[in-house]
C-alpha atoms as one frame of an Amber mdcrd trajectory, in Angstrom:
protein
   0.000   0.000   0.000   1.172   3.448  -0.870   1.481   6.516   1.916  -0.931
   8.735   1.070   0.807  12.412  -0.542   2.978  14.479   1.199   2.083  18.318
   1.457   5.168  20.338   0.456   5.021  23.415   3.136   7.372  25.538   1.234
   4.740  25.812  -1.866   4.251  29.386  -2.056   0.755  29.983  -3.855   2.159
  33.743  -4.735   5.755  32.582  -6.253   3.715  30.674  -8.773   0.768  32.636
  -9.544   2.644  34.622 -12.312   3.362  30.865 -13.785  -0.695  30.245 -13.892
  -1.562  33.592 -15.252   1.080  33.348 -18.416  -0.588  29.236 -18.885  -3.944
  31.145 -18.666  -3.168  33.691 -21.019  -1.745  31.150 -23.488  -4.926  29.177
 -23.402  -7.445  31.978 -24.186  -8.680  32.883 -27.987  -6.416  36.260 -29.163
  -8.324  39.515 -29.161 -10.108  40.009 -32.509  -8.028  42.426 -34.394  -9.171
  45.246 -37.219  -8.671  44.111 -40.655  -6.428  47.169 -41.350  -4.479  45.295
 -38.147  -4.368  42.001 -39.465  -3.356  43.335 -43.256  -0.603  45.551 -41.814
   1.003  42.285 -39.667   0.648  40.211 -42.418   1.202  42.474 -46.004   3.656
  45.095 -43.899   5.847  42.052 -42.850   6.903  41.776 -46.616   6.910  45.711
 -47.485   3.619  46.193 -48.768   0.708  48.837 -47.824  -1.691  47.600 -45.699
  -4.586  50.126 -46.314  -3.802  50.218 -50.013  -4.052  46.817 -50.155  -7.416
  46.849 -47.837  -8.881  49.365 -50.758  -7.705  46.642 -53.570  -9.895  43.850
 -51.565 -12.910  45.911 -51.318 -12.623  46.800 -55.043 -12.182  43.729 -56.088
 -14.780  42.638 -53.594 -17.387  44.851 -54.854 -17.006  44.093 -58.664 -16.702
  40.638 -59.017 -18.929  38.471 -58.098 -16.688  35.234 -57.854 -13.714  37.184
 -55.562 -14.701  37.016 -51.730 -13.194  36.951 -48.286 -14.106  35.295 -45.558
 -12.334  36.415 -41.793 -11.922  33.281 -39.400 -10.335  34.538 -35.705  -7.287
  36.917 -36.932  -7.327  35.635 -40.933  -8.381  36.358 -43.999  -9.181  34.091
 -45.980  -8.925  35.808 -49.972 -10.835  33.504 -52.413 -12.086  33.058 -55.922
 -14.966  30.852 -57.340 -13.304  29.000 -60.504 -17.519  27.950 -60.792 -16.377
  24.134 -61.223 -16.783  23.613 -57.418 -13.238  24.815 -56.774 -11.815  27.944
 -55.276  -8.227  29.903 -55.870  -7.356  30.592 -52.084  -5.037  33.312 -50.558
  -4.615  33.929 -46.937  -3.250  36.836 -44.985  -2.930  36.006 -41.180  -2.022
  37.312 -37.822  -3.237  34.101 -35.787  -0.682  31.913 -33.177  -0.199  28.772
 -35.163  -2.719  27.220 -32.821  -5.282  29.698 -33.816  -4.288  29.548 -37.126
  -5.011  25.625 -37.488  -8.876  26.437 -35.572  -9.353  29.195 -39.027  -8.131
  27.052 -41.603 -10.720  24.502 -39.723 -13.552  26.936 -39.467 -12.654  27.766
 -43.300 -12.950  23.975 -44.460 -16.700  23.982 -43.084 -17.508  27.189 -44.133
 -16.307  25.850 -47.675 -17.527  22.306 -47.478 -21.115  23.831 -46.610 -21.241
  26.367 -49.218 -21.021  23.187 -51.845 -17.780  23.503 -53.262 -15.065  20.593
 -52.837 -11.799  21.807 -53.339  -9.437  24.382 -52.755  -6.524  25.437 -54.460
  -3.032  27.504 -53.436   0.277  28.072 -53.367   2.712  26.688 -50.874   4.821
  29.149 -49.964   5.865  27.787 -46.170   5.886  23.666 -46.046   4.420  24.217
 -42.814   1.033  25.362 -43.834   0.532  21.653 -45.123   0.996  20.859 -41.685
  -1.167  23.549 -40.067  -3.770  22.356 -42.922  -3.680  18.608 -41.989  -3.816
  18.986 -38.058  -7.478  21.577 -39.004  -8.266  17.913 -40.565  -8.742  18.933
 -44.042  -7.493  16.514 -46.452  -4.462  18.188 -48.403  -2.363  17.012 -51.517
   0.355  18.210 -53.156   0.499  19.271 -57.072   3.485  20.382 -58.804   3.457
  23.255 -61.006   5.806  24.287 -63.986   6.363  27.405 -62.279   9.537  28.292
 -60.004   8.822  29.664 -56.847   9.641  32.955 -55.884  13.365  32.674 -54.460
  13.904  30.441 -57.598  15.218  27.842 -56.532  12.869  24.869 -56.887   9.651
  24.303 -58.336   6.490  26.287 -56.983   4.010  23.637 -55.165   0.214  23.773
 -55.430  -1.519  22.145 -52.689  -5.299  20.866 -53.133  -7.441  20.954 -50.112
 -10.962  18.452 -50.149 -13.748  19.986 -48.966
């Protein structure tokens, strides 16, 4: 038979209470951020203008039909109706990676209920694949004959099912 648990007397509630507010505070959704906010993390990051690129969107948003966005937590999701049940995506994102798998989740459903079965994009970071797969939407790969933008190898397409 085991003793039962020891009590340690030098736990100090206070010494660790910083501890259990930073596991707290990793645990909780982010704040919802403005668009403008979200653009300018993700567009500024590679030198582009986040409110000129905001004004593009809504353009393009307002004069085609087939070109929408659809916000999930702190992402964007950019996308185009091909009208054969497939869609051109494009994401701009300020989500945690953990966030960022719940959107790309939340984006499959949205999808899958709207009727259309696949989506199509670029892979510019491998480890979207992997972000992709853990929201559990099926993902393959396609190569293109296109070189990616460093030019060094090959750009990759990858397909996700609906």
């Amino acid at each position: 038979m085991l003793p039962a648990p020891q009590k340690k007397s030098d736990f100090e509630l206070s010494n660790n209470q910083a501890v259990m507010e930073q596991v707290k505070k990793q645990r909780q959704p982010a704040d919802d951020m403005d668009v403008i906010d979200i653009l300018e993390k993700s567009v500024g990051e590679r030198g582009g203008d986040a409110v000129q690129f905001n004004n593009e969107l809504s353009h393009l948003v307002n004069s085609s039909p087939n070109f929408r966005i659809m916000r999930a937590n702190n992402s964007l999701f950019i996308y185009i109706n091909n009208k054969d049940g497939t869609v051109q995506v494009y994401l701009e994102t300020a989500d945690t990676p953990r966030d960022l798998v719940d959107s790309i989740r939340q984006f499959g459903l949205a999808m899958k209920k709207a009727g259309f079965k696949t989506g199509k994009f670029d892979v510019q970071n491998p480890l979207i694949l992997k972000a992709v797969k853990m929201a559990g939407v099926p993902v393959s790969l396609q190569s293109t004959n296109m070189v990616s933008p460093d030019g060094q190898m090959p750009l990759m397409q990858a397909v996700m099912e609906f």
